[in-house]
Steps between C-alpha positions, in 0.01 A plus 500: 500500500856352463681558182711248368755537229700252318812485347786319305377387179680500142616268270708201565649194337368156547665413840516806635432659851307794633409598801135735501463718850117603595556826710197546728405873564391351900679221702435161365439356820158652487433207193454167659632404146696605234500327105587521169337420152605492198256517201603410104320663207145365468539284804364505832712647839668224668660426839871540512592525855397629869614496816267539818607771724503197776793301269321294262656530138313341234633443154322401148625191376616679125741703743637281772835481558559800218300774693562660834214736716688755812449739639659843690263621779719814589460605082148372504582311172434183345776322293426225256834320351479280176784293431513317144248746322282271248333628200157355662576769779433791284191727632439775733561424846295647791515584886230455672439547889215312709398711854208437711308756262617597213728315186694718332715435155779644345501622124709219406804494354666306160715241424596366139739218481605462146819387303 
């Protein structure tokens, strides 16, 4: 089973950046796709982003334009970098990887945007 790990969270102002990485304990390229979801208190786990190992990036609308998926195949990491940090994007944000056979998640990490 793959481990993944994410991290980069903390506090940050209203219109802030972060950038979260998603460090894979095996190559990525074994996922045919890689995501992340973010999930608010006593709300459900939502899309964010993904990109298909053959090119195809995908955004959710709430994060166009704001939000940007990469990736590093030599570290085996995921990044995900959020541009003009909302209020309405604090939650926990996962990794997740899709392979042929198995799906495997990340324990998530945290951001809070506050003033």
């Amino acid at each position: 089973q793959v481990h993944l790990v994410e991290s980069g969270g903390g506090l940050v102002q209203p219109g802030g950046s972060l950038t979260f990485s998603c460090a894979s304990s095996g190559s990525i390229s074994s996922f045919y796709a890689m995501d992340w979801y973010r999930q608010a208190p006593e709300m459900e786990r939502e899309f964010v982003a993904m990109f298909f190992t053959a090119g195809t990036i995908e955004y959710a609308d709430s994060v166009k334009g704001r939000f940007t998926i990469s990736r590093d195949n030599a570290a085996n990491t995921v990044y995900l970098q959020m541009n003009d940090l909302q209020p309405e994007d604090t939650a926990g944000y996962y990794c997740r990887g899709r392979g042929i056979t198995n799906t495997d998640w990340g324990q998530g990490t945290q951001v809070n945007v506050s003033s």
